[in-house]
N, C-alpha and C positions, 0 to 999 in steps of 0.2 A: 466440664462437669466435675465438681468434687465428692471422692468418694467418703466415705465413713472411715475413720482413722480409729480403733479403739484405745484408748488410754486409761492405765492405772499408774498414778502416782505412788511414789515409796514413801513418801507422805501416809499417817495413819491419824483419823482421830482421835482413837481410843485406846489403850492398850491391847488391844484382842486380836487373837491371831489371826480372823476372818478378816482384818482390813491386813492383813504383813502381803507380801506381792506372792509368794504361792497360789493362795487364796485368789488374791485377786487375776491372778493367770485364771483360776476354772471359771473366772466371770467374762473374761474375755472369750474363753474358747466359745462359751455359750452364745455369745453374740456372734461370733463367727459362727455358729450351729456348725460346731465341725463333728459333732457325732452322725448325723445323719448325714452328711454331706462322705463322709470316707465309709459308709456299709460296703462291705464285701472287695475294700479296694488296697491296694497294695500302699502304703505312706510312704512314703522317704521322708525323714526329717533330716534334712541336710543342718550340719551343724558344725563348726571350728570344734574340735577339740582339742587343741595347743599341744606344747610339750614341754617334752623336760620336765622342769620343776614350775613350770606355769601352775597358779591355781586363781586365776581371774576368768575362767571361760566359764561358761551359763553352770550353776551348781548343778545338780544331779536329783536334789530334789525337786527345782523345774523340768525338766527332760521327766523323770516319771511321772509326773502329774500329765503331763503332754502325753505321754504313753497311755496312759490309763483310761485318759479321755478317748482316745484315738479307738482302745480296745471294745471298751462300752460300746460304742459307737456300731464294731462289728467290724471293722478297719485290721487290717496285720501291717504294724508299725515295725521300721529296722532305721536305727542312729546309720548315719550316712559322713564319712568327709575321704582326705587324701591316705593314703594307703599306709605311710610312716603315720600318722596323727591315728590311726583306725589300730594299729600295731600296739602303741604304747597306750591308749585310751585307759586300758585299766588303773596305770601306775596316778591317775590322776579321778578317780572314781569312777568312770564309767565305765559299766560291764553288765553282763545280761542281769545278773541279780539286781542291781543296783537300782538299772531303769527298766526292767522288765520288757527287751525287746533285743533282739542283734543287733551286732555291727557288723557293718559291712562296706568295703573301701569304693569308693565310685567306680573306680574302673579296677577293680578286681586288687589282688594282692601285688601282683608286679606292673601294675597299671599298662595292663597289656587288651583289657577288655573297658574299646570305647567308641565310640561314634564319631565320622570325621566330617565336620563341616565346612565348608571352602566359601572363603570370600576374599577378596584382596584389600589389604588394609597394612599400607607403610610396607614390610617387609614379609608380613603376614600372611600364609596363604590359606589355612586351615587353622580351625581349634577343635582338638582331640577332649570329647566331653566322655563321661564316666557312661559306660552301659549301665551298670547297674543303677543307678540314680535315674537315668531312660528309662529304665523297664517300669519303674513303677507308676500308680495310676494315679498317684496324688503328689502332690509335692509340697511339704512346709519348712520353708525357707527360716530358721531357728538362727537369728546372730545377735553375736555381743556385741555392742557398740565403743568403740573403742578409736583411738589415735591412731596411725598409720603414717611410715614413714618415705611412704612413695605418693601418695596422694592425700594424706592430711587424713585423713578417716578412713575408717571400715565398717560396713554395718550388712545389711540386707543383700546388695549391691556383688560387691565384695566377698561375702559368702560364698557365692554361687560361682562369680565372675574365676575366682581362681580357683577354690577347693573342689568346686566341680569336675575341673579339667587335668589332663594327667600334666607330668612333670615338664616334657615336652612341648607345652603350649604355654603352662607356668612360666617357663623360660622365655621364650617368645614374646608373651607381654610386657613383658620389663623390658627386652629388649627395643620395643617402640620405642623407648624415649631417647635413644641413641642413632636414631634413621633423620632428624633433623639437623645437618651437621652444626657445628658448637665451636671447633675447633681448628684455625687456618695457619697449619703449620708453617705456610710461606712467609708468614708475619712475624714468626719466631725462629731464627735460625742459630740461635746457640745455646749450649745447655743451660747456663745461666740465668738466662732469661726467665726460661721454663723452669726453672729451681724457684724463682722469687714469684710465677706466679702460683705454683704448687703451694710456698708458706705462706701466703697472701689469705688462701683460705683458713680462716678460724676453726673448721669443722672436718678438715682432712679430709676431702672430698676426691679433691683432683691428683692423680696417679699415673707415673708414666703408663703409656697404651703395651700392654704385654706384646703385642705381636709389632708394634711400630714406636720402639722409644722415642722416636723425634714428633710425637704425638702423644697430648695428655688424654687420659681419661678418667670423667665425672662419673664416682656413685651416688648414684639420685636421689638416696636414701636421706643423708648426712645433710645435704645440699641444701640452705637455708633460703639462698638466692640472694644473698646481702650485697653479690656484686663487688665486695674485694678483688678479687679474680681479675675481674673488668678493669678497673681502675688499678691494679699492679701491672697490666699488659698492654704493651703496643696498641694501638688503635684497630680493630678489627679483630684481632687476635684470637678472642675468644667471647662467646655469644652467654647469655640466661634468658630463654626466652621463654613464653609461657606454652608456646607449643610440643615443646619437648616434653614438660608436666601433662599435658592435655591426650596427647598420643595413648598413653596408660588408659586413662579413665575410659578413652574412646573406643580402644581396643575390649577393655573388661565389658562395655555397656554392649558392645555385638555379643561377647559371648555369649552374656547373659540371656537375650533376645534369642539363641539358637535354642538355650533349654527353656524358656516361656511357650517357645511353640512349639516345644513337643507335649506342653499339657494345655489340657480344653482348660477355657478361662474361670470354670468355676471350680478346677480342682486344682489351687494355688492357692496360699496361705503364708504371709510375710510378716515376721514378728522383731523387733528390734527388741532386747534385752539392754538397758542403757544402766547400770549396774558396775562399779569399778573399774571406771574408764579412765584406762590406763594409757601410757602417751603412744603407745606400737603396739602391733598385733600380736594375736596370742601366739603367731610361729615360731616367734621369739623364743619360747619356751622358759620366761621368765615372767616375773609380773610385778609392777612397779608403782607406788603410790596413784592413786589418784588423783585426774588434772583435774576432773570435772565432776560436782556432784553426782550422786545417786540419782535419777530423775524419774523410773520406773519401766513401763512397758509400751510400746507403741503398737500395733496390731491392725491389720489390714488386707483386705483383697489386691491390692495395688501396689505393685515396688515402689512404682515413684513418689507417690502418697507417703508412707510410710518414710521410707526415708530422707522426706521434704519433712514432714511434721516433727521426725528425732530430730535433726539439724538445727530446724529454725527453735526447737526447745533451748536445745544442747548453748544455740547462741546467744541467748539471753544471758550466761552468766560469762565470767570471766577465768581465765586460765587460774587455778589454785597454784601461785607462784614457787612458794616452799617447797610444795611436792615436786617439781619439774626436774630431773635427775642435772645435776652441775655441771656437767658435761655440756648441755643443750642449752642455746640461745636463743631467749624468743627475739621476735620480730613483730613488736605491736604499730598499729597503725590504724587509722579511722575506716570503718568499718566493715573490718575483716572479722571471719568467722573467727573463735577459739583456736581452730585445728588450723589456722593459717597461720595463727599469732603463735602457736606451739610449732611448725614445720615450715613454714612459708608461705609471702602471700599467694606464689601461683599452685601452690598444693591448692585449690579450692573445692571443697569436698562436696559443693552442689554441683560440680561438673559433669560428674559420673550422673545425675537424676537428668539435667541438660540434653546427656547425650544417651541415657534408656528414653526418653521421651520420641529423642529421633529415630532412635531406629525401633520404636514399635513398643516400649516394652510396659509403660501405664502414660498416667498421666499424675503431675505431683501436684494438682489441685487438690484438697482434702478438706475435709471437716471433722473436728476431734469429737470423740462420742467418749466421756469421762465414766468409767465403771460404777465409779468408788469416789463423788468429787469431797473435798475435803469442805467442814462448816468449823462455827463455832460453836463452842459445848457449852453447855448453860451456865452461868454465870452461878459463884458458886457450889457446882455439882462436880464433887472428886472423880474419880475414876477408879474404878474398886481394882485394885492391885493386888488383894487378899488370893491366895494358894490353897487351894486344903490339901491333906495327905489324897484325895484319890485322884488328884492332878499329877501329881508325882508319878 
């Protein structure tokens, strides 16, 4: 069954600020009736707020508009992410004036206050989620959509899946992709070897193993999967397989599933901002041309919805080649998404919807409901451009 996806494009008819994406955020909220739906309820608006010198995360004039609604409403709104990103928030606009609500770090300032969930999965035994992000009675899931360099994207998913969890689980996730072994040191038995297949990699991936030199180790990040590697080494020697990529998304899509069911299904709220999509996440704490157009807002009851309808958008157009930092090699190929053609084919960033689907968390069947759909203006007919002094 497909649910209602809401959409407003950055696309505008007219000149007029009531079609700019502010604006059409309060026509979205409306559809989602989130004023009535948060009376008397505690919000979390779980959101990236990057760092450093980052300035590509959701502006701050959307976050107030989302505040404001939230407050009408009768709702007590508080910005939500990881405890360092909650820390510097201001140095990047967000603060209580700004969006008119707190912040407050998931699991406290030393990520010391959190919820522990147990399931076994690779080496996995537990993911340590944010109490305070628990405690509250509503949850809206606020992400920018953007490139990722461990699984090709980040959006809705991704949000939650890490920023949720304290540092300690953080870690842990990454760590999945390194429980399928990759590397058969009995295949390579002199330094040499292992030097030629280290420069084999174009992207400086491969690194002797810190605790076992006669062992290489892959950061997953870099890793394009072009398979130089393979073909510089002995036969067996060393593996790219897609399971290793897949392990991440699989891991992130349980987490996610443990905070889904700690809120009843009608008090969840999933918004992709698709806005200055940049090739990697805002952790970065940098921010780097755009690979992909502007495209607007997606919005929905349903994770998996929502981040099926940004995707299959997102994939309609082509990686912006120029913008793609010189360092980074795509890997184009018949029909792979953008985020696989900018990171790899096995990054494939509808994996992570694949595997919230299984373990519970929507369904990514959808149907777009357009705010704001764009026509043509009358043949003709200018568009008054004109200011007076009391616009000023």
């Amino acid at each position: 069954m497909s649910s209602p996806v809401y959409f407003a494009t950055a696309k505008q008819n007219r000149l007029r600020a009531e079609e700019t994406l502010p604006a059409k955020l309060d026509l979205i909220l409306e559809k989602l009736d989130i004023k009535s739906r948060v009376k008397d309820k505690s919000v979390a608006i779980k959101m990236h707020l990057g760092g450093n010198i980052g300035y590509s995360t959701i502006h701050p004039v959307f976050v107030r508009r989302l505040v404001k609604a939230i407050k009408e409403g009768g709702g007590r709104p508080f910005l939500t992410d990881t405890a360092g990103a909650c820390e510097t928030a201001h140095e990047r606009g967000y603060s209580h004036d700004t969006i008119g609500c707190p912040i407050l770090p998931c699991a406290g300032p030393t990520e010391k206050y959190y919820k522990s969930f147990k399931k076994s999965f690779l080496q996995m035994t537990e993911w340590q989620i944010g109490g305070t992000l628990l405690d509250a009675d509503f949850l809206i899931d606020f992400a920018h959509a953007k490139g990722h360099p461990t699984c090709g994207y980040g959006g809705v998913f991704k949000n939650i899946a890490l920023g949720a969890m304290t540092g300690t689980t953080r870690s842990a996730l990454h760590d999945t992709m390194h429980q399928n072994r990759y590397w058969f040191e009995d295949k390579v038995l002199d330094e040499a070897t292992r030097k030629a297949i280290m420069d084999a990699c174009p992207m400086g991936a491969l690194v002797p193993d810190k605790e076992h030199p006669e062992k290489l180790h892959r950061h997953w990040e870099p890793c394009i999967q072009c398979k130089e590697c393979v073909d510089a080494a002995p036969e067996g020697a060393i593996t790219v397989e897609p399971q290793n990529f897949d392990a991440f998304q699989e891991a992130c899509a349980i987490g996610v599933s443990f905070v889904l069911d700690n809120f009843k299904p009608d008090r969840m709220v999933f918004i992709n901002m698709v806005t200055d999509v940049t090739p990697v996440c805002d952790c970065f704490g940098f921010t780097g041309l755009p690979i992909l157009p502007d495209i607007g807002i997606f919005a929905g009851n349903d994770i998996c919805a929502v981040e099926q309808a940004t995707l299959d958008e997102l994939g309609k157009y082509e990686i912006i080649a120029e913008n793609v930092p010189l360092s980074m090699r795509l890997q184009p190929g018949e029909g792979l998404h953008p985020f696989q053609v900018l990171h790899g084919h096995y990054k494939n960033p509808y994996k992570v919807i694949e595997f919230g689907a299984k373990y519970g968390c929507g369904d990514p069947n959808y149907k777009i409901v357009d705010v704001m759909p764009l026509y043509e203006p009358e043949a003709g007919k200018a568009d008054d451009m004109t200011i007076s002094a009391a616009d000023l």
